[in-house]
N, C-alpha and C positions, 0 to 999 in steps of 0.2 A: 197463731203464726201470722208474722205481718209478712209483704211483697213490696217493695219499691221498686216504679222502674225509673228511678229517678239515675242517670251516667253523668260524668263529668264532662265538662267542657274541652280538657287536652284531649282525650279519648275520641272525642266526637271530631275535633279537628285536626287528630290525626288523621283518623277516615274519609275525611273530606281533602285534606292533602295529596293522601295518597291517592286517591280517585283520579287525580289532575296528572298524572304519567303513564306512558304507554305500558302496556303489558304486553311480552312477550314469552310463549313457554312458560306460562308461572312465573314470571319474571318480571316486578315490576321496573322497571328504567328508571330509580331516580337518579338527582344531578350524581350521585356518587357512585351507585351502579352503573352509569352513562363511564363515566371518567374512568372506573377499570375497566372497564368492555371496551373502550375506544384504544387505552392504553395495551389490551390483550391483543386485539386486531390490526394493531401499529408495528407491536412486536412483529407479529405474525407474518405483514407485510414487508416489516424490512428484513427477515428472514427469508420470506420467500425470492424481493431482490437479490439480497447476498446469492443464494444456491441459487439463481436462474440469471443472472446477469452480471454481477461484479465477478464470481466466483469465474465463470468459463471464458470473462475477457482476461481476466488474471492469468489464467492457466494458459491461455494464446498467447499473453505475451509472455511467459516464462517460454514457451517453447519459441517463439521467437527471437527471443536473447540467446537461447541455448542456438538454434539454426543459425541464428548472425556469429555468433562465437566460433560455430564450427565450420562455418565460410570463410571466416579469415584466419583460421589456422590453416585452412585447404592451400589459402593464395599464398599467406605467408611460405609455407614447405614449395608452395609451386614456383612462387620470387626467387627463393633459396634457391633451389636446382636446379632455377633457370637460369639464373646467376652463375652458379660452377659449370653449370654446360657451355657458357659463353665464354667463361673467365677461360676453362679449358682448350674451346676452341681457339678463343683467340691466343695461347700460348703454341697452338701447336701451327697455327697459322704462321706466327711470327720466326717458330721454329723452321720452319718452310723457306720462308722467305730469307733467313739468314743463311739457311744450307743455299739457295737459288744465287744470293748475294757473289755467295763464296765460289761457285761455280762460274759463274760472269766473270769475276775478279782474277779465276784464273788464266783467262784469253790473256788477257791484258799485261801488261810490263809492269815494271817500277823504272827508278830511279839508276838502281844499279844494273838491271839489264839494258839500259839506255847507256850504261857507259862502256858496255862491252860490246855492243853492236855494233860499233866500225871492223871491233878483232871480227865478229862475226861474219859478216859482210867479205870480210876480208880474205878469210877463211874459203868461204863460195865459191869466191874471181879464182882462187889456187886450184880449188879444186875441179872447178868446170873447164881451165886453162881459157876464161877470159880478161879480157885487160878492164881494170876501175882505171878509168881515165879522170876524173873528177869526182870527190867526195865533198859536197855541200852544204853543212847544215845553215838554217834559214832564217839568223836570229836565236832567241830563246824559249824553250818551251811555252807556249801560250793556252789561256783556257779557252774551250770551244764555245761561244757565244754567240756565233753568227748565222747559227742556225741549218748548217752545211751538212749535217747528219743528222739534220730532225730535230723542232724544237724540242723533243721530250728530255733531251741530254744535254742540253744549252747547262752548260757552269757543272756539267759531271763531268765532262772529261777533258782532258786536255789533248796536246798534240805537238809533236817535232816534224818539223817538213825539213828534206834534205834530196837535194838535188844531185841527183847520181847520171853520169855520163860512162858507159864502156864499148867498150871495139869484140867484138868474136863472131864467132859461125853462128847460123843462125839456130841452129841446134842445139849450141851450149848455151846459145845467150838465151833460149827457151827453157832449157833447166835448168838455169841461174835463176829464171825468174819464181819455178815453182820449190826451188830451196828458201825465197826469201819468204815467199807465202808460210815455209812452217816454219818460220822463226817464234818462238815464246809471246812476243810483243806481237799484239795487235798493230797490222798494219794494211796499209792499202798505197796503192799503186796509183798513180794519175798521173795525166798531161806523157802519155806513153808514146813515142815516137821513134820508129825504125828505116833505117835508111842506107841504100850501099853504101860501103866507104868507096867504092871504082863504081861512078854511073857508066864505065866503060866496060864491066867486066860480063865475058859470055856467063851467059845460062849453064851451060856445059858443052858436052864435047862429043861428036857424035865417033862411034867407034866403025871397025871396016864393015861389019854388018848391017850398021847405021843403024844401032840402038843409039839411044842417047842416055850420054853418063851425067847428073848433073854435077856444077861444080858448088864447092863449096863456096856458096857466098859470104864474104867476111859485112857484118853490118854495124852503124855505129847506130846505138840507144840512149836517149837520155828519158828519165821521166822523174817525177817528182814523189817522193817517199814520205807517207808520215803515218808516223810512230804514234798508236791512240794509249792513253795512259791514264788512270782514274785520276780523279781530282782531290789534294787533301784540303782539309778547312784552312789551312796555311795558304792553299795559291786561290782563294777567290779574293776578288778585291775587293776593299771595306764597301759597304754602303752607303748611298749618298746621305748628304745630312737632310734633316725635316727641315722642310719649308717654313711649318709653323713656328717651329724650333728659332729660323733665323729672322719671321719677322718680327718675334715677339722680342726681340733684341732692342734695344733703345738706338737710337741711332750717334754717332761719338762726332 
């Protein structure tokens, strides 16, 4: 029997190759065992990013989107109701203010009670048994503009002034005046002036006891009457033209 220990040349420099990489675990690292091991531990790595870092900022912002979505459905339903609670109040305000309108507007005359006001007037003097010694009206209805009852109703209202003069007792001519107060039309009284008609006549009259009886004294009144009357968009007068209006005019 022969023995050779004669090996090849690849076999020997296989073993010499492999000698040149680290061993790890039984495990030698060459270039191609390096390249799956790197490629395992890569995986590995972008897995454990995924489930520790992308995965839970993902899940913050879904629940984020969902809390932003459900914030503005909140405001939206809150706009809404806050809207009909406005929309409503302000109807019922407006309701308010048109019953309040209606109520003012009752004081107040028209047109046609301003044409029966002399019968009414007239009416008064019969019944109180004093004399209308002069009935005046003072021009034509005018809008109030002057400021004489408070800027705030400057071009709301308007006004008849009418100059009334009568003769009676001072008694009658006292509740003549407070009939003219309840008349329907707003009015008021000015420039009030009472005076004997006899600067000669006694006081009164003393009797055998010498009580004293007084005498009727007859007195003559004139004062000035005006009639407040709302204003329609008919009696205010046009506005004046724009300035810019006329100098942008070419000149002729």
């Amino acid at each position: 029997m022969t023995f050779s220990d004669e090996y090849t040349p690849e076999e020997g420099q296989d073993f010499e190759d492999s000698s040149k990489y680290p061993v790890a675990f039984g495990i030698t690292f060459t270039p191609k065992v390096s390249g799956i091991a790197f490629a395992i531990l890569g995986g590995i790595g972008a897995i454990y990013i995924l489930l520790n870092m992308v995965m839970p900022a993902y899940t913050t912002y879904q629940e984020q989107k969902t809390e932003e979505a459900s914030l503005l459905d909140n405001v939206n339903q809150q706009n809404t109701g806050n809207f009909a609670k406005k929309l409503a109040a302000a109807e019922q305000e407006l309701q308010q203010k048109q019953a309040l309108r209606k109520e003012i507007l009752a004081f107040f005359g028209n047109e046609k009670s301003l044409d029966t006001l002399l019968l009414d007037i007239n009416g008064f003097f019969k019944s109180r048994n004093v004399e209308l010694v002069s009935f005046e009206p003072q021009g034509e209805v005018t809008v109030i503009d002057d400021g004489s009852l408070g800027q705030g109703v400057n071009q709301k209202l308007k006004r008849q002034s009418i100059n009334i003069e009568m003769k009676g007792e001072f008694e009658q001519s006292q509740s003549l005046l407070r009939d003219l107060e309840k008349l329907q039309p707003l009015i008021l009284i000015k420039n009030l002036v009472s005076e004997p008609i006899d600067s000669k006549q006694k006081a009164g009259v003393f009797d055998r006891t010498g009580k004293l009886t007084p005498a009727k004294l007859k007195l003559k009144t004139t004062f000035l009457l005006e009639v407040i009357l709302p204003v329609s968009f008919g009696d205010l007068p046009p506005p004046p033209p724009d300035p810019s209006s006329q100098s942008a005019q070419p000149p002729q």
